[in-house]
Chimera marker file (.cmm) of the C-alpha trace (Angstrom):
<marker_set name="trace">
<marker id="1" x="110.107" y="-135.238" z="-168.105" r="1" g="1" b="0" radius="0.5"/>
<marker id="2" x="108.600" y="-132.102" z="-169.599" r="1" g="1" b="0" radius="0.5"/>
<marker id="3" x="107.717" y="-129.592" z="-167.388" r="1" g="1" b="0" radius="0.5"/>
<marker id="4" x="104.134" y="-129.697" z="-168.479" r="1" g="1" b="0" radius="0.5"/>
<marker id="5" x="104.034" y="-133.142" z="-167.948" r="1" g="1" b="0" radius="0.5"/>
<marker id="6" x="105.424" y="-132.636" z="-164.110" r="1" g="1" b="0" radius="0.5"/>
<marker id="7" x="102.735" y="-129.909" z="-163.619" r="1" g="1" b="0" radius="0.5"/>
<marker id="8" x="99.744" y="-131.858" z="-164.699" r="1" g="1" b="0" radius="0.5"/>
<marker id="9" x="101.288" y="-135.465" z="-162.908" r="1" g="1" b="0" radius="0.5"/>
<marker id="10" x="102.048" y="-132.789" z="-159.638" r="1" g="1" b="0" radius="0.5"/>
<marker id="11" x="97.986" y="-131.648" z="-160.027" r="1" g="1" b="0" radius="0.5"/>
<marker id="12" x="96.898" y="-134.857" z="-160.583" r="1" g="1" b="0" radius="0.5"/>
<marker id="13" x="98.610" y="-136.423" z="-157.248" r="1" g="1" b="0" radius="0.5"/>
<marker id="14" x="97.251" y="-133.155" z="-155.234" r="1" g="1" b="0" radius="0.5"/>
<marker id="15" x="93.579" y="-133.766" z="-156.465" r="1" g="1" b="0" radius="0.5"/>
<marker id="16" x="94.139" y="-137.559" z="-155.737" r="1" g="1" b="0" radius="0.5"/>
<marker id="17" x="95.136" y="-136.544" z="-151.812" r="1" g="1" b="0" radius="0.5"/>
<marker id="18" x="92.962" y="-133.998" z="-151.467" r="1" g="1" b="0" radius="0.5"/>
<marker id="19" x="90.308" y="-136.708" z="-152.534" r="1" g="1" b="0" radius="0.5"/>
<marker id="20" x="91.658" y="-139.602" z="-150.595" r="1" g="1" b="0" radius="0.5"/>
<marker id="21" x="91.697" y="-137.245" z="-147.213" r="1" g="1" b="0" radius="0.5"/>
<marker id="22" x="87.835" y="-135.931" z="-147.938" r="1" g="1" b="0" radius="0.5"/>
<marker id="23" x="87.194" y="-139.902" z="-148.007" r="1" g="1" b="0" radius="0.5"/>
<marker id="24" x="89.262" y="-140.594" z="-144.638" r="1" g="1" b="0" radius="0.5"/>
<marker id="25" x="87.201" y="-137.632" z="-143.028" r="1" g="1" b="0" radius="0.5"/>
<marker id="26" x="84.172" y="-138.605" z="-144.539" r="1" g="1" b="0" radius="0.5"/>
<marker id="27" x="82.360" y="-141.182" z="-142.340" r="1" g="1" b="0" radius="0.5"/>
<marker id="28" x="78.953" y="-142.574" z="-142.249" r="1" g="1" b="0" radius="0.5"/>
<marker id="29" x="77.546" y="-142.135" z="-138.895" r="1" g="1" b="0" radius="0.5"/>
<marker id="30" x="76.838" y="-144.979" z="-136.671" r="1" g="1" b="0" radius="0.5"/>
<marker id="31" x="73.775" y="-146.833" z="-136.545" r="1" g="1" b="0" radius="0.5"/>
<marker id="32" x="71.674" y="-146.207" z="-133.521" r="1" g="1" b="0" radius="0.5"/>
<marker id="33" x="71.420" y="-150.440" z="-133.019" r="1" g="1" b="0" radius="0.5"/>
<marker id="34" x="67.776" y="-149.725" z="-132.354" r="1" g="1" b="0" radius="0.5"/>
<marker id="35" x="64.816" y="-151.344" z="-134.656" r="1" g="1" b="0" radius="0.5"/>
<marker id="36" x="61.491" y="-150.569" z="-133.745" r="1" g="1" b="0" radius="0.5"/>
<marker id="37" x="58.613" y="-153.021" z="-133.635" r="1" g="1" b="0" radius="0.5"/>
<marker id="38" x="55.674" y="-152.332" z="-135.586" r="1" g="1" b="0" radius="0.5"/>
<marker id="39" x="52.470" y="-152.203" z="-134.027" r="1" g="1" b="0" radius="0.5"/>
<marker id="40" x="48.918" y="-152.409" z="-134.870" r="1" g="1" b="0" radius="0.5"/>
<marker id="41" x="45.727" y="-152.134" z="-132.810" r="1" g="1" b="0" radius="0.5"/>
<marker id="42" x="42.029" y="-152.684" z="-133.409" r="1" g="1" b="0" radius="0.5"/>
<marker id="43" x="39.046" y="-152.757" z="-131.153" r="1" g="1" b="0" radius="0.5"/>
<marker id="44" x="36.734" y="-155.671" z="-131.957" r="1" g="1" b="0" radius="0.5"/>
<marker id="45" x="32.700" y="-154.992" z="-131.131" r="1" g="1" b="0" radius="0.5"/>
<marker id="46" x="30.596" y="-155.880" z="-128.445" r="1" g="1" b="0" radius="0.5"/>
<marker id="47" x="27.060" y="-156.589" z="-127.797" r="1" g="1" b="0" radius="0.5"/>
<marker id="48" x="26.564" y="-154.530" z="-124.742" r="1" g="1" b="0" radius="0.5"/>
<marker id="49" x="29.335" y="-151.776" z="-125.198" r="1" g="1" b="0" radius="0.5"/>
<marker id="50" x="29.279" y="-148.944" z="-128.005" r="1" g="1" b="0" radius="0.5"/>
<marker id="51" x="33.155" y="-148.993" z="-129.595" r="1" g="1" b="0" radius="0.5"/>
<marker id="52" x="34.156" y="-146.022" z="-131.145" r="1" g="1" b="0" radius="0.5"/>
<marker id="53" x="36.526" y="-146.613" z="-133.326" r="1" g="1" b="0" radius="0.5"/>
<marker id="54" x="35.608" y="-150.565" z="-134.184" r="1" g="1" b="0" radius="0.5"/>
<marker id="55" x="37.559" y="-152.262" z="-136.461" r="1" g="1" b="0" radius="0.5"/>
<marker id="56" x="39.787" y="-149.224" z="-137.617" r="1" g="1" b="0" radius="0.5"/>
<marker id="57" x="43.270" y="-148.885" z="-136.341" r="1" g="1" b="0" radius="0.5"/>
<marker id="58" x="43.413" y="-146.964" z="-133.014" r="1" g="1" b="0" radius="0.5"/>
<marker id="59" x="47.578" y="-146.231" z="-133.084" r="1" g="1" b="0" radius="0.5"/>
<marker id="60" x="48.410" y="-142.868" z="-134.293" r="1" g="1" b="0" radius="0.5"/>
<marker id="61" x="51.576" y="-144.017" z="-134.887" r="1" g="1" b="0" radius="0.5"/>
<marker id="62" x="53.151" y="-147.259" z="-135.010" r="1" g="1" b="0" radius="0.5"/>
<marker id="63" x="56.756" y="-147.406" z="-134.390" r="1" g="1" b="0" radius="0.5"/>
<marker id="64" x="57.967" y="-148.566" z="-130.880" r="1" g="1" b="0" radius="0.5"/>
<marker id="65" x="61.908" y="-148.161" z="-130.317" r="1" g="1" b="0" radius="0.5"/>
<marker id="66" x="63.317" y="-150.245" z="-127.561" r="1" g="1" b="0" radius="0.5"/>
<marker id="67" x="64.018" y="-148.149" z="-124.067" r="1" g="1" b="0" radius="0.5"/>
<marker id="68" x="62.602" y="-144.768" z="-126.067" r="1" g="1" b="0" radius="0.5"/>
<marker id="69" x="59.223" y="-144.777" z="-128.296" r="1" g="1" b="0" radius="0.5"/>
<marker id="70" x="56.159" y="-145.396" z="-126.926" r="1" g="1" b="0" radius="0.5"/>
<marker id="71" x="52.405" y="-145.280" z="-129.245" r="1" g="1" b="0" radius="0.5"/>
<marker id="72" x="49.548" y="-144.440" z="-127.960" r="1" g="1" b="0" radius="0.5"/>
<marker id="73" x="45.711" y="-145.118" z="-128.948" r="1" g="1" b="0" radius="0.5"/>
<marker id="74" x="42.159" y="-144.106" z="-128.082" r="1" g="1" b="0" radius="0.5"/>
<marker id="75" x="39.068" y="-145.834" z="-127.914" r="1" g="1" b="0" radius="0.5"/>
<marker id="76" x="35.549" y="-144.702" z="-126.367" r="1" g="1" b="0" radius="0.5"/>
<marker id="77" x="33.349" y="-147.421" z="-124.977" r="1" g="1" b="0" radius="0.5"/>
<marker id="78" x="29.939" y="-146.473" z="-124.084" r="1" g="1" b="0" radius="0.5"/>
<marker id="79" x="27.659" y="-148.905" z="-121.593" r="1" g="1" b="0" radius="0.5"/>
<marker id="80" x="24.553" y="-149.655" z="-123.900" r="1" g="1" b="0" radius="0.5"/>
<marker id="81" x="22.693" y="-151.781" z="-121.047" r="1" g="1" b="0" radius="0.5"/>
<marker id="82" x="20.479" y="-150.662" z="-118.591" r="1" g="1" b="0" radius="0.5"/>
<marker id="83" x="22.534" y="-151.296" z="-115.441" r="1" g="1" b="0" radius="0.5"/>
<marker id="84" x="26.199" y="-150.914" z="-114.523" r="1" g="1" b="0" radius="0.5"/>
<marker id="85" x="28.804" y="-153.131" z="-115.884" r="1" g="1" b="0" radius="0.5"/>
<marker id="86" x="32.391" y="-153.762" z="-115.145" r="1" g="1" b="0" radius="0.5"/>
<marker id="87" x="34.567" y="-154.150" z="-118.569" r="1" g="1" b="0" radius="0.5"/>
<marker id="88" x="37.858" y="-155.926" z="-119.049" r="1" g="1" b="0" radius="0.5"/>
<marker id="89" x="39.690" y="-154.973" z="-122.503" r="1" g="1" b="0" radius="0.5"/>
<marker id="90" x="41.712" y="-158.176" z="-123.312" r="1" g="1" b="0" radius="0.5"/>
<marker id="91" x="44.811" y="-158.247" z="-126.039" r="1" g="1" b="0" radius="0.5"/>
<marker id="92" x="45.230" y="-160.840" z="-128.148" r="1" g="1" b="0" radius="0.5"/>
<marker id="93" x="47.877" y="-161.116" z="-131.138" r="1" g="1" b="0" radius="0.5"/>
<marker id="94" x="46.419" y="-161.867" z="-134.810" r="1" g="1" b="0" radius="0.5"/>
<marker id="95" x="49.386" y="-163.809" z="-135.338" r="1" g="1" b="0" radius="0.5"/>
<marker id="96" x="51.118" y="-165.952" z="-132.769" r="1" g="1" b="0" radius="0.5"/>
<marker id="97" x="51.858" y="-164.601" z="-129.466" r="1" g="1" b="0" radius="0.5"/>
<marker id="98" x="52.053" y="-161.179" z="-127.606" r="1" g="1" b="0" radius="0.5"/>
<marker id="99" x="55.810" y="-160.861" z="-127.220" r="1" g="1" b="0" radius="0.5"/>
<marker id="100" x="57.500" y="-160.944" z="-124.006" r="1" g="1" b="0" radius="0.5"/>
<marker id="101" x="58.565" y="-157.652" z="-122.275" r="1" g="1" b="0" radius="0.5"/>
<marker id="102" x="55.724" y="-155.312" z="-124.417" r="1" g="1" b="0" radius="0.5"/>
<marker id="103" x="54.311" y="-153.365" z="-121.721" r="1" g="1" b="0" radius="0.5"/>
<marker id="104" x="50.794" y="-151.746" z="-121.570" r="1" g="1" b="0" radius="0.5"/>
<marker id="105" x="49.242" y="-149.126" z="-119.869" r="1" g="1" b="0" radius="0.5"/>
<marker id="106" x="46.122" y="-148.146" z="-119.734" r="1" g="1" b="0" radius="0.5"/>
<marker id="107" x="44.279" y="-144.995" z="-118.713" r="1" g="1" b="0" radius="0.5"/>
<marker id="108" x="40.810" y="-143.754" z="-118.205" r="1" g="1" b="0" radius="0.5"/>
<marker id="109" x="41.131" y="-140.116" z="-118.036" r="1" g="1" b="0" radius="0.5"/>
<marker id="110" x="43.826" y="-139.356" z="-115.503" r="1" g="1" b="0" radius="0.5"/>
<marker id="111" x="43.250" y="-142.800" z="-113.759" r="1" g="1" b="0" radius="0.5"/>
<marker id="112" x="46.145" y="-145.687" z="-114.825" r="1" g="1" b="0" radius="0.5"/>
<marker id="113" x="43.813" y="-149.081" z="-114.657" r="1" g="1" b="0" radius="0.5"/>
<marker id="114" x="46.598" y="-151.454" z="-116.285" r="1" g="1" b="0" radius="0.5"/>
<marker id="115" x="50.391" y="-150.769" z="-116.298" r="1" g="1" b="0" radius="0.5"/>
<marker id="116" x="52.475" y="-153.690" z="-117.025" r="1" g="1" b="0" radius="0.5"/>
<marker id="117" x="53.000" y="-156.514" z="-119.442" r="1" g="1" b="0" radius="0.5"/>
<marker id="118" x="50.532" y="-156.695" z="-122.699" r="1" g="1" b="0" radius="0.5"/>
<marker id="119" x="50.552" y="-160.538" z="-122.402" r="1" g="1" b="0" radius="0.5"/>
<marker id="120" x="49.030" y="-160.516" z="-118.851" r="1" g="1" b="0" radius="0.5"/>
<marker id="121" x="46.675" y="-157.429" z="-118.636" r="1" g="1" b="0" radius="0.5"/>
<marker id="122" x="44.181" y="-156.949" z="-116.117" r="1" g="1" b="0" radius="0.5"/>
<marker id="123" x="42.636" y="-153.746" z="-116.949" r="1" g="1" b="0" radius="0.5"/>
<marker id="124" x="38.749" y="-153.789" z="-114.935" r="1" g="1" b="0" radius="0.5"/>
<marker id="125" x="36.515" y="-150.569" z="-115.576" r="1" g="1" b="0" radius="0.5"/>
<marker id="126" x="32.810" y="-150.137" z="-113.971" r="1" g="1" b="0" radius="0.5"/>
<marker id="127" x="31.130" y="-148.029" z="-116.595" r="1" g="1" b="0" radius="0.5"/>
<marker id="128" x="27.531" y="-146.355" z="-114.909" r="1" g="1" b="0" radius="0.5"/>
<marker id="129" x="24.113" y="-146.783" z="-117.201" r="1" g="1" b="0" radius="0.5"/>
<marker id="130" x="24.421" y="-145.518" z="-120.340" r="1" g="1" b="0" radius="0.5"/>
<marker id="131" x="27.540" y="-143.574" z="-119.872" r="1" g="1" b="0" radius="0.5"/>
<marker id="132" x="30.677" y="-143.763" z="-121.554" r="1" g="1" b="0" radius="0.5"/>
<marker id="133" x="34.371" y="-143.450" z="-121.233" r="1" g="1" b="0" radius="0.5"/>
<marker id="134" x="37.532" y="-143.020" z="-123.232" r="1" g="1" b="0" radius="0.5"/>
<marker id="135" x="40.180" y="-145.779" z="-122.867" r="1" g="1" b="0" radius="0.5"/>
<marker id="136" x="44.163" y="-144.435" z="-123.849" r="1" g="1" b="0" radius="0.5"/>
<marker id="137" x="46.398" y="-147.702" z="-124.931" r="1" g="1" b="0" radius="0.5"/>
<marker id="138" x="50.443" y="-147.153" z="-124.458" r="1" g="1" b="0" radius="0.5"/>
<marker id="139" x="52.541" y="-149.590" z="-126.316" r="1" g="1" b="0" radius="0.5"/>
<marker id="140" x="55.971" y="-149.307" z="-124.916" r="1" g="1" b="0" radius="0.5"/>
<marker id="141" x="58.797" y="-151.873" z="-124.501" r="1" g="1" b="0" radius="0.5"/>
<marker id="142" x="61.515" y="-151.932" z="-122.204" r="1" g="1" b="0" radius="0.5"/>
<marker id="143" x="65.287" y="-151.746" z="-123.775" r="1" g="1" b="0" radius="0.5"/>
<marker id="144" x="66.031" y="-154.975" z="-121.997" r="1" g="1" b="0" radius="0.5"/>
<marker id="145" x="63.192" y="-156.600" z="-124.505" r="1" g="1" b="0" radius="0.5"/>
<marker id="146" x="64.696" y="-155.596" z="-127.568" r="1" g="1" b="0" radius="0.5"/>
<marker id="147" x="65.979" y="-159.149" z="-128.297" r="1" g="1" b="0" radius="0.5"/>
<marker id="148" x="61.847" y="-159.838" z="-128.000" r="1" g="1" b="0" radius="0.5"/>
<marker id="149" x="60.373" y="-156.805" z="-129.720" r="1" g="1" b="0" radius="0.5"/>
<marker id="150" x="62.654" y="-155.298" z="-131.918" r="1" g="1" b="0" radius="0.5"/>
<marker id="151" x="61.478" y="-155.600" z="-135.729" r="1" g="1" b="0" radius="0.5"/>
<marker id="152" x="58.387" y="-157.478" z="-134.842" r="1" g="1" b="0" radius="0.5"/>
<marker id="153" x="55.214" y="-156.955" z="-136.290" r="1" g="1" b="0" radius="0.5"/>
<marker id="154" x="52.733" y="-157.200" z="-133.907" r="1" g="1" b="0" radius="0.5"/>
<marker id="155" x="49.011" y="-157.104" z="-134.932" r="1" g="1" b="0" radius="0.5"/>
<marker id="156" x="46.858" y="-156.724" z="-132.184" r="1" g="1" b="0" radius="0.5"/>
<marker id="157" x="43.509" y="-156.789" z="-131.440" r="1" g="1" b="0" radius="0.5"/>
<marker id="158" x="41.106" y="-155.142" z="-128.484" r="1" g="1" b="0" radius="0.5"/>
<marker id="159" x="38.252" y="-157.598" z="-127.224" r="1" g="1" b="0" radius="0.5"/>
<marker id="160" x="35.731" y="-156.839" z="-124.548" r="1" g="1" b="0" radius="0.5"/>
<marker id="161" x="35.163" y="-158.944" z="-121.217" r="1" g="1" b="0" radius="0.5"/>
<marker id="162" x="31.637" y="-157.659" z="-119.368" r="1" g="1" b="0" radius="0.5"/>
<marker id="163" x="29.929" y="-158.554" z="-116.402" r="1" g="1" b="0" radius="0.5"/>
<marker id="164" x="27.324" y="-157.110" z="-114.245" r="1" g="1" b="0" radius="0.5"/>
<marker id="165" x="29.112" y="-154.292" z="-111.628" r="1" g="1" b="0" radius="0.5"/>
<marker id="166" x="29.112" y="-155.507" z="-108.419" r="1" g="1" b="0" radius="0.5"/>
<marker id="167" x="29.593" y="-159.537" z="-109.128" r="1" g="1" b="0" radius="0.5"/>
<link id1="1" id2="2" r="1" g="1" b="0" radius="0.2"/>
<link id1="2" id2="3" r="1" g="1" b="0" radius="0.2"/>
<link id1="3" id2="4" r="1" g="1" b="0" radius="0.2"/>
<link id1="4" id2="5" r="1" g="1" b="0" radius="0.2"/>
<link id1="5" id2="6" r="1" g="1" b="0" radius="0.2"/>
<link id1="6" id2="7" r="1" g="1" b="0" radius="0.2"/>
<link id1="7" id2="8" r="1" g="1" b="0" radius="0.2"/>
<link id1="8" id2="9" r="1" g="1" b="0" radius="0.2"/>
<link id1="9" id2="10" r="1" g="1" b="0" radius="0.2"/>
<link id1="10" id2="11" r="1" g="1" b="0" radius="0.2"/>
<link id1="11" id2="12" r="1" g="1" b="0" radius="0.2"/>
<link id1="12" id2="13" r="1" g="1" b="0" radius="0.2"/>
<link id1="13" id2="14" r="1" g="1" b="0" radius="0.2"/>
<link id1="14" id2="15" r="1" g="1" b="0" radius="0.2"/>
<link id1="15" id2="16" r="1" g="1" b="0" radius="0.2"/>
<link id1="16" id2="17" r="1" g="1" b="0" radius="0.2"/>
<link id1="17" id2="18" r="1" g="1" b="0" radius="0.2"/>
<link id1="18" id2="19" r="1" g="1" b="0" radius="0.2"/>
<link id1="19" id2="20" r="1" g="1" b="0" radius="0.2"/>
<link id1="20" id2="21" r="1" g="1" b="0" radius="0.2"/>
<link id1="21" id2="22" r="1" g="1" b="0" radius="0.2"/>
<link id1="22" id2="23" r="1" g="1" b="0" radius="0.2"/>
<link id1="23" id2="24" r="1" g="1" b="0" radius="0.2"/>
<link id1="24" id2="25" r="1" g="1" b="0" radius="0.2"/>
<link id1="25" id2="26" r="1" g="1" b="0" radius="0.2"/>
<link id1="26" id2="27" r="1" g="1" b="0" radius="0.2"/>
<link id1="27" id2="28" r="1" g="1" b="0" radius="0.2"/>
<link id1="28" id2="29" r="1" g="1" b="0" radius="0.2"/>
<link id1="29" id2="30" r="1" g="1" b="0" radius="0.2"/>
<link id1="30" id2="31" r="1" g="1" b="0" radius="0.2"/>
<link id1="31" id2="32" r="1" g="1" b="0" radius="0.2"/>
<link id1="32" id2="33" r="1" g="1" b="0" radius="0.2"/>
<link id1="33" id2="34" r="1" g="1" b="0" radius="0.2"/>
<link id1="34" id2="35" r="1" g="1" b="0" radius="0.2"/>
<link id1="35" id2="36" r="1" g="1" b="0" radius="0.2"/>
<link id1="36" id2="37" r="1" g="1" b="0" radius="0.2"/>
<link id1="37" id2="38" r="1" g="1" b="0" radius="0.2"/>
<link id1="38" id2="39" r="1" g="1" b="0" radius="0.2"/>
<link id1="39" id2="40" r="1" g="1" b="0" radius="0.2"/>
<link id1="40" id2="41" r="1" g="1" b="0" radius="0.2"/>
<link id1="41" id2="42" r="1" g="1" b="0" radius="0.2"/>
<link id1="42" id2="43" r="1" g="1" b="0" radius="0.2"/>
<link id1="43" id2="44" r="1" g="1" b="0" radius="0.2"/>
<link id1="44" id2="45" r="1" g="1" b="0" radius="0.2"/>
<link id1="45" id2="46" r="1" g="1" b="0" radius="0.2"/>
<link id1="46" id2="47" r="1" g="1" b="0" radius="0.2"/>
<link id1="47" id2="48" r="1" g="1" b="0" radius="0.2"/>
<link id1="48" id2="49" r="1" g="1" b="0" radius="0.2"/>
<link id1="49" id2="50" r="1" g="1" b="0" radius="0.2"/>
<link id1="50" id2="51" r="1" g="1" b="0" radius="0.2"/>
<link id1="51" id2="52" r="1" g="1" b="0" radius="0.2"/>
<link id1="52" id2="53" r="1" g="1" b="0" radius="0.2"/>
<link id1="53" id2="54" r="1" g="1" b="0" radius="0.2"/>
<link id1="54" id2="55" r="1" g="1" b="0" radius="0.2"/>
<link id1="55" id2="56" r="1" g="1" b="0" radius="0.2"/>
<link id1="56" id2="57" r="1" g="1" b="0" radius="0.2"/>
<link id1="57" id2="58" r="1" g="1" b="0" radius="0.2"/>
<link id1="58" id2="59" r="1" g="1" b="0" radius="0.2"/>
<link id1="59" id2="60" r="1" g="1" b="0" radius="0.2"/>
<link id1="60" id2="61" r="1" g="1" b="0" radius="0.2"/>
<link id1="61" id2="62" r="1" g="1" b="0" radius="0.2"/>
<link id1="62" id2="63" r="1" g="1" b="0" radius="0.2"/>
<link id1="63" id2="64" r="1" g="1" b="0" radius="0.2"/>
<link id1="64" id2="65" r="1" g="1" b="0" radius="0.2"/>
<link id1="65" id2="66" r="1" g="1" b="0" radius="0.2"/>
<link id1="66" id2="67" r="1" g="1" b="0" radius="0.2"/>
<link id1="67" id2="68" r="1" g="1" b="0" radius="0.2"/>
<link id1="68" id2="69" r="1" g="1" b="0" radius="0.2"/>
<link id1="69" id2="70" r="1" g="1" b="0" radius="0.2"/>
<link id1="70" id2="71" r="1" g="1" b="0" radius="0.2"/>
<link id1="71" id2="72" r="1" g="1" b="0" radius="0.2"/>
<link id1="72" id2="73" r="1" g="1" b="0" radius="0.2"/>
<link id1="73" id2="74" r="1" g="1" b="0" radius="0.2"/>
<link id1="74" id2="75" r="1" g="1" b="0" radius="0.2"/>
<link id1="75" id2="76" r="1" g="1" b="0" radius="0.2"/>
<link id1="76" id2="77" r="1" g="1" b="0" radius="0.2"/>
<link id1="77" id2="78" r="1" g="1" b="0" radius="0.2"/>
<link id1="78" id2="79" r="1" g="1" b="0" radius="0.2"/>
<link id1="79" id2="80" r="1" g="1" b="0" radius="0.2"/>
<link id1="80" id2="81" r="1" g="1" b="0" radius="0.2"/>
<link id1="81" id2="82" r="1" g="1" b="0" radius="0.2"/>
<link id1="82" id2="83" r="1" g="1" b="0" radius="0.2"/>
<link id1="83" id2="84" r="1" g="1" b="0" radius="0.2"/>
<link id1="84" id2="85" r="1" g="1" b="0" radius="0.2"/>
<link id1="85" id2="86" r="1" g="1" b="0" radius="0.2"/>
<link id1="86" id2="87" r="1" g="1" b="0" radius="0.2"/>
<link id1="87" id2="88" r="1" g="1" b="0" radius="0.2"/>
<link id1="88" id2="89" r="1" g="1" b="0" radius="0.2"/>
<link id1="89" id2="90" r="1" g="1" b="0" radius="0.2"/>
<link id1="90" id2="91" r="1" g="1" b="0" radius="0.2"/>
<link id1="91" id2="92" r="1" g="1" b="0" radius="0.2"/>
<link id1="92" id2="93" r="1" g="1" b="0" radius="0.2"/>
<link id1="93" id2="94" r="1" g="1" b="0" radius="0.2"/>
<link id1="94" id2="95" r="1" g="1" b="0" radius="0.2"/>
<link id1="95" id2="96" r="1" g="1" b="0" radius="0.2"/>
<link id1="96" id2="97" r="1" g="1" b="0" radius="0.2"/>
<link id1="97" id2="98" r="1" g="1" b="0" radius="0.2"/>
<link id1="98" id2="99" r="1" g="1" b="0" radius="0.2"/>
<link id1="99" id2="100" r="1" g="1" b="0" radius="0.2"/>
<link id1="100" id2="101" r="1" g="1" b="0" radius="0.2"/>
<link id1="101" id2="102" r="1" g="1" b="0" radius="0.2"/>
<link id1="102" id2="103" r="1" g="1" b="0" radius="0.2"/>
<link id1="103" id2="104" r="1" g="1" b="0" radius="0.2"/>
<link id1="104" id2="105" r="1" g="1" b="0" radius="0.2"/>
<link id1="105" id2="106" r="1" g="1" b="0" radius="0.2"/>
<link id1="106" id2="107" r="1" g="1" b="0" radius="0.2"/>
<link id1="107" id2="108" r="1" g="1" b="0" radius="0.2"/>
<link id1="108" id2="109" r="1" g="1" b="0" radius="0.2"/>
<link id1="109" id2="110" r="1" g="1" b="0" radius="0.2"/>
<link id1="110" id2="111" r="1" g="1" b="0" radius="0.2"/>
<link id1="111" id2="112" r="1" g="1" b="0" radius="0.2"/>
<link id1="112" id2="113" r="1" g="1" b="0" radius="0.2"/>
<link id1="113" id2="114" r="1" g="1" b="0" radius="0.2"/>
<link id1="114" id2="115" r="1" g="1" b="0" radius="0.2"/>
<link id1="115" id2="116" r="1" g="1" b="0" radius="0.2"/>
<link id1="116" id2="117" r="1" g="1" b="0" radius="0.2"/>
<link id1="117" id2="118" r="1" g="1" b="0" radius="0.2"/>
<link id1="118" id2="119" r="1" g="1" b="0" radius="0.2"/>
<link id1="119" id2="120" r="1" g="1" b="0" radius="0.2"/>
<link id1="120" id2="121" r="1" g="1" b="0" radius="0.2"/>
<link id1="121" id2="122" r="1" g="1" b="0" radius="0.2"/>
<link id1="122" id2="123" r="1" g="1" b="0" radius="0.2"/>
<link id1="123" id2="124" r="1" g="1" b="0" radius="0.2"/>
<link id1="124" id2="125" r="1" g="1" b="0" radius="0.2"/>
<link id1="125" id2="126" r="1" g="1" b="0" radius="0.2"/>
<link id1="126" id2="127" r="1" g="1" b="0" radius="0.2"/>
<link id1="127" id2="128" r="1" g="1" b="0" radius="0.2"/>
<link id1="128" id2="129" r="1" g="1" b="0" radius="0.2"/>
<link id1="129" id2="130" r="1" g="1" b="0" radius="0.2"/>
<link id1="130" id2="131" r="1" g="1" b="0" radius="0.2"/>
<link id1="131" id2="132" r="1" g="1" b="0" radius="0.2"/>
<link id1="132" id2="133" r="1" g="1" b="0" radius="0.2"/>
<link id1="133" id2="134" r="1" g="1" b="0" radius="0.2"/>
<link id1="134" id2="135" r="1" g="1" b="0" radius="0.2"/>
<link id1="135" id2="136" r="1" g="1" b="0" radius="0.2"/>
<link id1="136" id2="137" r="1" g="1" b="0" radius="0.2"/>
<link id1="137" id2="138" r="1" g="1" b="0" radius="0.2"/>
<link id1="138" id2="139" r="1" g="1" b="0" radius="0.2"/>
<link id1="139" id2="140" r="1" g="1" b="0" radius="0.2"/>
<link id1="140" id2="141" r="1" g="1" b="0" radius="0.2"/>
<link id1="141" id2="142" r="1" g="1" b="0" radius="0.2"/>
<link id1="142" id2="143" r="1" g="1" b="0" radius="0.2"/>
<link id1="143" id2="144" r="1" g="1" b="0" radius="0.2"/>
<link id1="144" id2="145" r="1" g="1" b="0" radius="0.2"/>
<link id1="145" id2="146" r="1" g="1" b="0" radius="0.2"/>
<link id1="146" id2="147" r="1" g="1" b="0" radius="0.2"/>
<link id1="147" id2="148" r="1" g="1" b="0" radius="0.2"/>
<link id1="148" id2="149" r="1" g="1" b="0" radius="0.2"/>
<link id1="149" id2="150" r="1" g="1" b="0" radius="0.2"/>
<link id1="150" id2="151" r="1" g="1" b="0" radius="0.2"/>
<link id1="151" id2="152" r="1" g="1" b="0" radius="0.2"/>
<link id1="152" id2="153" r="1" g="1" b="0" radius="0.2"/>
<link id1="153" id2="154" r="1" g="1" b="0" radius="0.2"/>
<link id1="154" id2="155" r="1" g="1" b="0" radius="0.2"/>
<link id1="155" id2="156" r="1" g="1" b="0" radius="0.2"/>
<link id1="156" id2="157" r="1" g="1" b="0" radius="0.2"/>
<link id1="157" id2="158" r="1" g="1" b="0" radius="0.2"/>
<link id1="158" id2="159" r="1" g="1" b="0" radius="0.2"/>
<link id1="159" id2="160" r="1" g="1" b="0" radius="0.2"/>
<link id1="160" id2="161" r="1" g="1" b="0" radius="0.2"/>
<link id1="161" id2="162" r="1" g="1" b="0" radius="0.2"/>
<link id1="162" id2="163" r="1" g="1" b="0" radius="0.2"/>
<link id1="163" id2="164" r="1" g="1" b="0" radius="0.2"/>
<link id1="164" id2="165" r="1" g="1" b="0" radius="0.2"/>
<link id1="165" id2="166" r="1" g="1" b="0" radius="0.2"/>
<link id1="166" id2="167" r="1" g="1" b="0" radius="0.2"/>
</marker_set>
């Protein structure tokens, strides 16, 4: 073999290590195993509360991760009757069924009414004459419920339960 020949063959197995060794070193970084569930959330109307926002989505973001992301929502309802009434928000999916092991809370200013599972909430506020109040939704699931939640798309929507306080 001709020395030039051995020089480029010599460079050519050097740029093929070099190249195989960047690729052994090289890895793609492992997955984080965690798909989120997509949620949506709308407040329906009702004839004797004033809901503010109706019928637009109330989640600022959507995204819940298993055992880490929560989302979060407001909604103001305002009594429109003359006397006090005691409100129940109530979940419902558009499509099929709330999925096991999505929690809810929810909060009326610094007060929790509702902390547990979506599917069975029993959130009761008494709202005075013509006053109103602002409702915060937290989506949030458990990373035991993953097998449930994760890559769901759940559409949900917020309807309203009244009564006369004191019934």
């Amino acid at each position: 073999m001709k020395p030039t020949s051995i020089a480029r063959l010599t460079g050519l197995l050097v740029g093929l290590s070099v190249a195989l060794v960047s690729l052994v070193n090289a890895r793609v970084p492992a997955g984080t195993g965690e798909v989120p569930a997509q949620l949506s959330l709308v407040a329906e109307s009702s004839v004797k509360l004033g809901v503010v926002p109706v019928g637009r989505e109330l989640l600022s973001q959507r995204l819940v991760v298993p055992g880490r992301d929560s989302v979060s929502g407001l909604v103001e309802v305002s009594n429109l009757t003359t006397r006090p009434i005691e409100l129940a928000p109530r979940l419902r999916a558009t499509h099929g069924n709330l999925p096991e092991g999505l929690g809810v809370e929810v909060t009326a200013g610094a007060r929790t009414l509702y902390a547990g599972e979506a599917a069975s909430l029993d959130a009761k506020l008494r709202l005075r004459t013509r006053s109103k109040q602002r409702l915060r939704f937290r989506f949030s699931a458990p990373a035991g419920a993953a097998d449930a939640v994760a890559g769901r798309r759940v559409d949900l929507v917020v309807r309203w339960s009244t009564r006369k306080a004191g019934r």
